[in-house]
C-alpha positions as CSV (number, residue, x, y, z in Angstrom):
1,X,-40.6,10.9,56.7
2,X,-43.6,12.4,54.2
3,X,-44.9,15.5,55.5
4,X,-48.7,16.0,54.6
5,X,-50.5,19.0,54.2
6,X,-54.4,19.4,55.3
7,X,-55.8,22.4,56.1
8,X,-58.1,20.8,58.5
9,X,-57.2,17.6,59.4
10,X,-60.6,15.8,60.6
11,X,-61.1,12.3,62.9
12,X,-61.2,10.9,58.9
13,X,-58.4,12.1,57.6
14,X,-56.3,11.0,60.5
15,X,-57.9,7.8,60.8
16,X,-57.6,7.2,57.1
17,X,-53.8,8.3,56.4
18,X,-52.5,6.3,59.5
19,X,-54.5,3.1,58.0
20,X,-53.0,3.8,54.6
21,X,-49.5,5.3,54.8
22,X,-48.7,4.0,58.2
23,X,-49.9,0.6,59.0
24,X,-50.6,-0.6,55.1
25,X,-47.7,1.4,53.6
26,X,-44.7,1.3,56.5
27,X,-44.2,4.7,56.7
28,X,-43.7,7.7,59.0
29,X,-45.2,10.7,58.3
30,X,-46.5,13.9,59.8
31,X,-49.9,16.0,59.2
32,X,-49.7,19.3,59.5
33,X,-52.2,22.4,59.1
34,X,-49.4,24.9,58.6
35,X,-48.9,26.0,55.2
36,X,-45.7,28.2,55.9
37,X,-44.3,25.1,57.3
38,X,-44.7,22.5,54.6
39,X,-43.6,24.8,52.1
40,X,-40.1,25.1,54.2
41,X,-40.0,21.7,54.5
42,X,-37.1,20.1,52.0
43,X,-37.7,16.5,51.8
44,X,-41.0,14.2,50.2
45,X,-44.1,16.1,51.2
46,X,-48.0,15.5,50.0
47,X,-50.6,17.9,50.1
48,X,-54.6,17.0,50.0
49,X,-57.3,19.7,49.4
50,X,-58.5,21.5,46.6
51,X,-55.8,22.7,45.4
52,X,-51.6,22.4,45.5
53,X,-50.0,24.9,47.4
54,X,-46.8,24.8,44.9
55,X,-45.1,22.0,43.2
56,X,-45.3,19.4,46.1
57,X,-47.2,15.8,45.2
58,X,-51.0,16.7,45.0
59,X,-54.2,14.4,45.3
60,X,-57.1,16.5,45.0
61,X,-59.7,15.3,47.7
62,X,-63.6,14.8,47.1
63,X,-64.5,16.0,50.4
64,X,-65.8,12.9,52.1
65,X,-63.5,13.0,54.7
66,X,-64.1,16.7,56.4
67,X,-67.5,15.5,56.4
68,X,-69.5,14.2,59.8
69,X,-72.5,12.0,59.6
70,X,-73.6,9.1,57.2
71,X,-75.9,11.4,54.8
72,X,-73.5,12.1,52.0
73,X,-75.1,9.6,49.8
74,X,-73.8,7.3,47.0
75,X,-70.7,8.3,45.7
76,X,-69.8,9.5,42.0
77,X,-68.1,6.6,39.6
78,X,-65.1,7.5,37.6
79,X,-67.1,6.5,34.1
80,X,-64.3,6.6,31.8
81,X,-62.1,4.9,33.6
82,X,-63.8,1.1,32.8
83,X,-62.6,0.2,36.5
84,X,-64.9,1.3,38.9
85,X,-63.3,4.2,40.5
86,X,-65.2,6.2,43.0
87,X,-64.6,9.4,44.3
88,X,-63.3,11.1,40.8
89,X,-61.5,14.4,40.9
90,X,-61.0,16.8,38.3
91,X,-57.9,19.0,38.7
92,X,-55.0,18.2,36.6
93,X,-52.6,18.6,39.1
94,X,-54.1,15.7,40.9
95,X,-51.6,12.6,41.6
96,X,-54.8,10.4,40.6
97,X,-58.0,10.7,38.7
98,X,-60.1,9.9,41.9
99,X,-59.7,10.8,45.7
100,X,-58.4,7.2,46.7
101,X,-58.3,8.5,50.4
102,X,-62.3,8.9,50.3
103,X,-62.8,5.8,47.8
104,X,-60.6,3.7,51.3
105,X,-62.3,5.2,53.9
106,X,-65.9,4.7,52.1
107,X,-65.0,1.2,52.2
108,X,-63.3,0.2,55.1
109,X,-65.6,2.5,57.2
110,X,-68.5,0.2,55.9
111,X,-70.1,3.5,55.1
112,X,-73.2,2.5,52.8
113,X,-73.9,-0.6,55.1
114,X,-75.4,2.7,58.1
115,X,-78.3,3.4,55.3
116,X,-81.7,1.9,55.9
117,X,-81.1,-0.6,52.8
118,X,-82.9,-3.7,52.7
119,X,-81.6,-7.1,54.9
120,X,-81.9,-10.5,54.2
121,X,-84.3,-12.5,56.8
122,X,-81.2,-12.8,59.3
123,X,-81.2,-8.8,59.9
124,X,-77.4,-8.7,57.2
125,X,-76.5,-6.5,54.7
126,X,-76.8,-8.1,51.4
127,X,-73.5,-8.2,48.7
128,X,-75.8,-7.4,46.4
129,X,-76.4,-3.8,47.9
130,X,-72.5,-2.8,47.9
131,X,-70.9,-1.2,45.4
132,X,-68.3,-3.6,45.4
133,X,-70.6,-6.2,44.0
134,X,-72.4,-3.6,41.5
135,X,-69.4,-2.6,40.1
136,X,-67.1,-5.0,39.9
137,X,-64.9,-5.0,42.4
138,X,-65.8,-7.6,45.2
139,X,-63.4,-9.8,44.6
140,X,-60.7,-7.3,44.8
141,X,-58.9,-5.9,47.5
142,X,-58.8,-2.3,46.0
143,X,-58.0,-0.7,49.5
144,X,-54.5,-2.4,49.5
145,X,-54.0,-2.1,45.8
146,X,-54.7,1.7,46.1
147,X,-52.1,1.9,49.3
148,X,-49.4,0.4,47.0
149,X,-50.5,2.5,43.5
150,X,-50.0,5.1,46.0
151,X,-46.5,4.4,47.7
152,X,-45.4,3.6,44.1
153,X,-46.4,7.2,42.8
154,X,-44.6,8.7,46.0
155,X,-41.4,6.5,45.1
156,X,-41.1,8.0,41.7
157,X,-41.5,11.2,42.7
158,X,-39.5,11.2,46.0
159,X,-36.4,8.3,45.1
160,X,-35.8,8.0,48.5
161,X,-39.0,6.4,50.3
162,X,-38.8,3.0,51.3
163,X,-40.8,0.5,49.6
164,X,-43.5,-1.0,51.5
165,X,-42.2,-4.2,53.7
166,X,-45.9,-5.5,54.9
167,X,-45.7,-9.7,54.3
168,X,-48.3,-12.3,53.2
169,X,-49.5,-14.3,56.1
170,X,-52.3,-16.7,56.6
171,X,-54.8,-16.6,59.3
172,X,-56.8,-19.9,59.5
173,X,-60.0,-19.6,61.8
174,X,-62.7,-22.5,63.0
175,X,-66.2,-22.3,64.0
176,X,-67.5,-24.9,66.6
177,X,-71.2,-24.6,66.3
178,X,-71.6,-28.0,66.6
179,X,-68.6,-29.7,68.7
180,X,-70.5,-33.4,68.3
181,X,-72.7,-35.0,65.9
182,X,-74.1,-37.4,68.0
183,X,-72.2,-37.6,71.5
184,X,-72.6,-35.8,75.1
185,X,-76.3,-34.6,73.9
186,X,-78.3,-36.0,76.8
187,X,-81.4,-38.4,76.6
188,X,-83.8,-35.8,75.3
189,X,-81.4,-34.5,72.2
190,X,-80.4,-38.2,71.8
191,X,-83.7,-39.9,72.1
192,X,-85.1,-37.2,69.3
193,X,-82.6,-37.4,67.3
194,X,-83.4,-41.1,67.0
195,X,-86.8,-40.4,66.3
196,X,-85.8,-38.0,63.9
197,X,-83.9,-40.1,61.8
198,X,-86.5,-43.2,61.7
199,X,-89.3,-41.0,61.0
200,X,-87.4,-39.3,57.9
201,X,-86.1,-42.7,57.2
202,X,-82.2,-42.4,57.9
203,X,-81.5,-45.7,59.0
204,X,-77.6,-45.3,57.7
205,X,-77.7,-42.1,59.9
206,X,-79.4,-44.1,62.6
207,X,-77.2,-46.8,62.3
208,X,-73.9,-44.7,63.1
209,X,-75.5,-42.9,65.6
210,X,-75.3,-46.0,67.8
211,X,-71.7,-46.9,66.4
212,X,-70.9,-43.3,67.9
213,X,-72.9,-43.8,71.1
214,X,-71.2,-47.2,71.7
215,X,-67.8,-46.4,71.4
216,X,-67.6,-48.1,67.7
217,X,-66.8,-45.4,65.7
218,X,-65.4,-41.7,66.2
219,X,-67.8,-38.7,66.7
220,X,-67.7,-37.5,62.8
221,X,-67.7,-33.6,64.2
222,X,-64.6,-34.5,66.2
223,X,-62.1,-33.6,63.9
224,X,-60.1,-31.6,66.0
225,X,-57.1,-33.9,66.6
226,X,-56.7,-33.3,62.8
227,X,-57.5,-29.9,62.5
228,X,-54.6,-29.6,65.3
229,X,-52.4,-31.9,63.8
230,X,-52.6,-30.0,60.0
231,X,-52.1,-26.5,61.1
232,X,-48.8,-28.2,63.2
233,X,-47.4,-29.5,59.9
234,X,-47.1,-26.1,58.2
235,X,-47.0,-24.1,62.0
236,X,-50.0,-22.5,61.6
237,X,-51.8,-21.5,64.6
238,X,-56.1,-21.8,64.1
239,X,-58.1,-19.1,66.2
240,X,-61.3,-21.5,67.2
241,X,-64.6,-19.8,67.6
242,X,-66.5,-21.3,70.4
243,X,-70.7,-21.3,70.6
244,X,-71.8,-21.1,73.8
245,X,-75.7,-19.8,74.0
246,X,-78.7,-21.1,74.8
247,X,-79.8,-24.0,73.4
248,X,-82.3,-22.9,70.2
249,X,-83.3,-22.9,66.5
250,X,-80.5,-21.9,65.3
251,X,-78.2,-22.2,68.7
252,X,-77.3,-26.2,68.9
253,X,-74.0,-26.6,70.4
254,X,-73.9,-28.6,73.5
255,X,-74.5,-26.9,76.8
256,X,-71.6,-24.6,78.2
257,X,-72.2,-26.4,81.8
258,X,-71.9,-30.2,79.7
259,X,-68.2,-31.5,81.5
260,X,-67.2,-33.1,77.9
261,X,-67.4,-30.1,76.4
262,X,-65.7,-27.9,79.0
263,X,-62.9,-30.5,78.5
264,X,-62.6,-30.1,74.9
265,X,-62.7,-26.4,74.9
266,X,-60.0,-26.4,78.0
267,X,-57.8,-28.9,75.8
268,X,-58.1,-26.1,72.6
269,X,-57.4,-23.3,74.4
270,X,-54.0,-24.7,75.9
271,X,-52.5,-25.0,72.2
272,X,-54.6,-22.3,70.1
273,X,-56.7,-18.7,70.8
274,X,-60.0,-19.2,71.5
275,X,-63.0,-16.4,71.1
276,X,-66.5,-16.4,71.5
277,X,-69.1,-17.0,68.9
278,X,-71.8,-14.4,70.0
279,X,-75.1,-16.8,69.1
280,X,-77.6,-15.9,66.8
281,X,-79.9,-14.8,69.8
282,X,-77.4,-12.5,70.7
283,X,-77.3,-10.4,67.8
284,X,-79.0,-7.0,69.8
285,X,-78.4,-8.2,73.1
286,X,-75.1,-6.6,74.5
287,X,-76.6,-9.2,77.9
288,X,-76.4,-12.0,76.2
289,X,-72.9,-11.4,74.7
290,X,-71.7,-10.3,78.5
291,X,-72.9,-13.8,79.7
292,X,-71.8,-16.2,76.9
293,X,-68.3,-14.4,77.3
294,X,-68.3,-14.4,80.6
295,X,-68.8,-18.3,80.1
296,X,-66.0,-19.3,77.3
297,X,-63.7,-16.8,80.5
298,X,-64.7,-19.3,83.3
299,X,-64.2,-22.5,80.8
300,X,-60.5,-21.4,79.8
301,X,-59.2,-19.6,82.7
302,X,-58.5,-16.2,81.1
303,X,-59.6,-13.1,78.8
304,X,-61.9,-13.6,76.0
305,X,-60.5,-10.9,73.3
306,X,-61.7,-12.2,70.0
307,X,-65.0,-12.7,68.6
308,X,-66.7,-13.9,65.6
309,X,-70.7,-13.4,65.1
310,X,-72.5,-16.6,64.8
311,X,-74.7,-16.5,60.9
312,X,-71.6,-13.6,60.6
313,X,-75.2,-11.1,61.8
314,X,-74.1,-7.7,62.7
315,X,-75.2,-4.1,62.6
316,X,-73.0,-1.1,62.5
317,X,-72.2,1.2,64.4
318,X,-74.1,-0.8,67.4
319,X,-72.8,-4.5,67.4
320,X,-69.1,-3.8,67.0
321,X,-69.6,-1.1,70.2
322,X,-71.1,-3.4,72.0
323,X,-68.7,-5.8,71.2
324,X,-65.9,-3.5,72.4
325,X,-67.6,-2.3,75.4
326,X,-67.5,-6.0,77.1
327,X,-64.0,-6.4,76.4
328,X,-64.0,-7.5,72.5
329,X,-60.3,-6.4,71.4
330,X,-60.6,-8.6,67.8
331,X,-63.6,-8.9,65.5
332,X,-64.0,-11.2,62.6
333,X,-66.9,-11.0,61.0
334,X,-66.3,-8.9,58.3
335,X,-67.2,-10.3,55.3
336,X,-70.2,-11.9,53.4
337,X,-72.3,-15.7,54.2
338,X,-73.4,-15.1,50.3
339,X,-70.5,-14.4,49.0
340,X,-66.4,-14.6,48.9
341,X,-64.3,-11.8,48.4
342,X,-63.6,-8.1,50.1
343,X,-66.6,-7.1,52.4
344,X,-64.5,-3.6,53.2
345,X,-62.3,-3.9,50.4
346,X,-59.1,-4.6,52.3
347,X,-57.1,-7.9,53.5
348,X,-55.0,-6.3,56.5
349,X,-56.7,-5.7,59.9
350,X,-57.8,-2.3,60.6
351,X,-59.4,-0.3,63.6
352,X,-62.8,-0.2,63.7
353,X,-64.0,3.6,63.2
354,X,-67.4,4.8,64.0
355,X,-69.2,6.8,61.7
356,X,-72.1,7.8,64.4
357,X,-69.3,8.8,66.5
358,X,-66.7,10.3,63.9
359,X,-64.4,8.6,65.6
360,X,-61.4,5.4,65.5
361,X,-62.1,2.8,67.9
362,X,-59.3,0.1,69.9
363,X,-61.8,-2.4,68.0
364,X,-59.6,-4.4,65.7
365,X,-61.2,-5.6,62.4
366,X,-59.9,-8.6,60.9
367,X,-61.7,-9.3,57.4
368,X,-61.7,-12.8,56.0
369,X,-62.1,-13.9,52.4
370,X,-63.7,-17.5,52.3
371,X,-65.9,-19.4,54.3
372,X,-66.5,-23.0,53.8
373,X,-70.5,-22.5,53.3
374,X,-70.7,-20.0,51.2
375,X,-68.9,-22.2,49.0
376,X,-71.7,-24.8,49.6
377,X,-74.1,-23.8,50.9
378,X,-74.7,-20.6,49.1
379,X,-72.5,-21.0,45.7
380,X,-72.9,-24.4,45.0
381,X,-69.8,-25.3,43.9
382,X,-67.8,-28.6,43.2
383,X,-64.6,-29.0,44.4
384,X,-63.3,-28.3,41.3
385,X,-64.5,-24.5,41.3
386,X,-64.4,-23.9,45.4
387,X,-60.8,-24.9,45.0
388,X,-60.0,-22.1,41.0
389,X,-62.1,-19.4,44.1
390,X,-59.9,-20.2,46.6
391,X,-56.5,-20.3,44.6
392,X,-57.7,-17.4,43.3
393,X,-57.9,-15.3,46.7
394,X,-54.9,-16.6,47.7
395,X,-53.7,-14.5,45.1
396,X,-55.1,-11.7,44.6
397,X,-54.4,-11.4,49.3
398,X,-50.9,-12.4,48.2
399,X,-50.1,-9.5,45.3
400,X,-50.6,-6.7,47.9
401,X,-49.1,-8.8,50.6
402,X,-51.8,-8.8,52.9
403,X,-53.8,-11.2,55.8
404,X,-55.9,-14.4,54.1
405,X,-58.4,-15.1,56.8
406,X,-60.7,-18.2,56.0
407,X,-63.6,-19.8,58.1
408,X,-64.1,-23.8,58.4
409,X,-66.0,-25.5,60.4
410,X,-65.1,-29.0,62.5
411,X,-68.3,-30.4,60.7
412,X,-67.0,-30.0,57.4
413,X,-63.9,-31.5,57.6
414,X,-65.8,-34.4,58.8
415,X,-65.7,-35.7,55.0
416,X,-68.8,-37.1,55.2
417,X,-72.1,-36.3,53.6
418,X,-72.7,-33.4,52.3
419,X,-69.0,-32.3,53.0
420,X,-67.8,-35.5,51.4
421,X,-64.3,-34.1,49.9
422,X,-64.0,-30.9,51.6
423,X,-61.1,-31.9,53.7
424,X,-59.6,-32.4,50.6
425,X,-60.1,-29.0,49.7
426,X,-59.4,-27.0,52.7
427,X,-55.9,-29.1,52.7
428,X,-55.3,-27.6,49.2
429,X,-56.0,-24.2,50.8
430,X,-53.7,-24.7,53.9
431,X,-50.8,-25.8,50.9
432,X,-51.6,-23.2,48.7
433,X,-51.6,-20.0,51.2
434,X,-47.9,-21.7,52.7
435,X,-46.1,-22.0,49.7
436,X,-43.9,-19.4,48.6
């Protein structure tokens, strides 16, 4: 067991040392306040403050963490160190050159995403604002690497600690925004989408539209006999993210009372999880979340305990506690539209802690590193250089052996138009995040 002194061991600092030597590191430990004690105390110990008490293992702290409220501003950047480092400390004694406690908790906390920085025209924090983009570091996740720099430095100077036994593993998720292209839309959503394509002049759109309607040719949106059949090859188990609001701009699922697609989403939730996909008109109404849960409950016969937000919109502290207060467990929407990469910093799930508050929620945060339309839609990559981004996640999630979480979509494994080869792509994914 490490014993760790604090002198005053704040909702942080607990929240922050279980994340990082318990659930990212393995290890048991024990905080304690009394000096007398620690000193006594024979085997590996750690002490975190201004100063060392006598020749224990010292990090220096930058006092971020025995702070309340979001006011503390930008933090300081370790110049010299050509890396990025936040949170430098001074003392020599100090185990590192910067408070990697603060520089985890800043992160994972989603601290400098409470400010009133600018939003993009969906209400989201931009990548561009983070620090993570400015310096560096986005693609990067510095939160595990710092847990097992960390362990490492405890190793050498305690023999005895166990090494870290966390394991790679690989989380695929799907969005349904859009179960059909063409089928189970009604007259109105039929008839105009008709219109639609003969007034833009789509007639090879138009013409498999009625291949589709007549029983010719399969739905191309209905891929999920082969997403199903993929994730069985390598067992994999797919978490599905169902849309279920009001029909609107940017809200175009079928209708949660359509019997089709009660049947589909009945048939997926016998084999995989299911959550909700709060819709984009749901984004500051905790009402409309209550109802389109309560829906995706009555369509699958059970608890809805995962979500994902729909255009990934969310504001902290507020979405996440209203998420939680309607009976949200698991949250996965942390992480960028715009870009790829480490929103908080970190691969492994985490508990949601609220800064308004000062305190850890039961809200589990599960991060994910790729999306299929940020690669398109917002990148603009070929194949050829979604696939070097992908591989190259894979990675960097698999050097600190943490959780590769990536979104797709049914539509885009359609391969066709403008997804034309993606299947292709997200099967090199689902090979590349199996193998060994």
């Amino acid at each position: 067991m490490l014993l760790i002194h604090i002198r005053k061991p704040s909702n942080r600092v607990q929240y922050i040392f279980h994340l990082i030597v318990h659930d990212l590191l393995g290890m048991d430990y024990d905080l304690v306040s009394d000096a007398d004690h620690f000193l006594a105390f024979q085997g590996p110990k750690l002490s975190y403050g201004a100063q060392p008490l006598a020749d224990e293992m010292f990090q220096q702290a930058s006092g971020l963490l025995f702070e309340t409220g979001t006011d503390a501003g930008e933090p300081e950047i370790l110049e010299t160190s050509g890396s990025g480092l936040i949170f430098p400390v001074t003392h020599p004694a100090s185990a590192f050159p910067f408070d990697l406690f603060s520089a985890s908790f800043y992160l994972v906390s989603r601290y400098e995403e409470y400010g009133p920085g600018r939003r993009d025209q969906h209400g989201r924090f931009m990548p561009g604002q983070s620090i993570a983009t400015r310096l560096g570091f986005l693609g990067k996740p510095v939160v595990n690497r710092w847990a097992l720099d960390f362990a490492e430095a405890l190793r050498r100077r305690f023999p005895g600690l166990p090494s870290p036994d966390q394991k790679f593993t690989f989380q695929p998720t799907i969005d349904i925004d859009s179960a059909y292209a063409y089928r189970f839309k009604g007259p109105l959503r039929t008839i105009g989408g008709i219109a639609s394509d003969m007034a833009h002049g789509n007639l090879k759109d138009a013409r498999q539209r009625f291949r589709v309607l007549y029983g010719r040719e399969r739905d191309p949106f209905d891929t999920f006999d082969y997403i199903s059949t993929l994730h069985g090859k390598y067992h994999l188990r797919p978490v599905f993210f169902i849309l279920l609001g009001n029909y609107g701009p940017n809200d175009k699922n079928l209708s949660f009372t359509n019997p089709r697609f009660r049947e589909l989403v009945r048939k997926l939730a016998k084999e995989h999880e299911v959550g909700i996909h709060p819709s984009y008109a749901s984004y500051a109404s905790p009402e409309r979340m209550r109802k389109e849960i309560a829906r995706l409950a009555d369509i699958i016969g059970r608890e809805v305990t995962c979500s994902r937000q729909h255009f990934l919109r969310f504001t902290l502290p507020q979405t996440f506690r209203d998420l939680a207060s309607i009976g949200i467990r698991h949250e996965f929407s942390m992480g960028y539209a715009q870009e790829t990469g480490f929103r908080a910093g970190i691969c492994t799930p985490y508990p949601f802690f609220d800064l308004h508050e000062n305190e850890t929620t039961d809200l589990m945060i599960h991060p994910f590193e790729v999306m299929d339309g940020t690669l398109t839609d917002y990148k603009n990559y070929t194949p050829v250089q979604a696939t070097s981004v992908i591989n190259d996640l894979i990675r960097g999630v698999k050097e600190v052996n943490g959780t590769l979480i990536s979104i797709w979509h049914n539509e885009s494994l359609s391969d066709q138009k403008r997804w034309n080869g993606w299947r292709n792509i997200y099967e090199r994914l689902v090979q590349e995040a199996v193998n060994e």
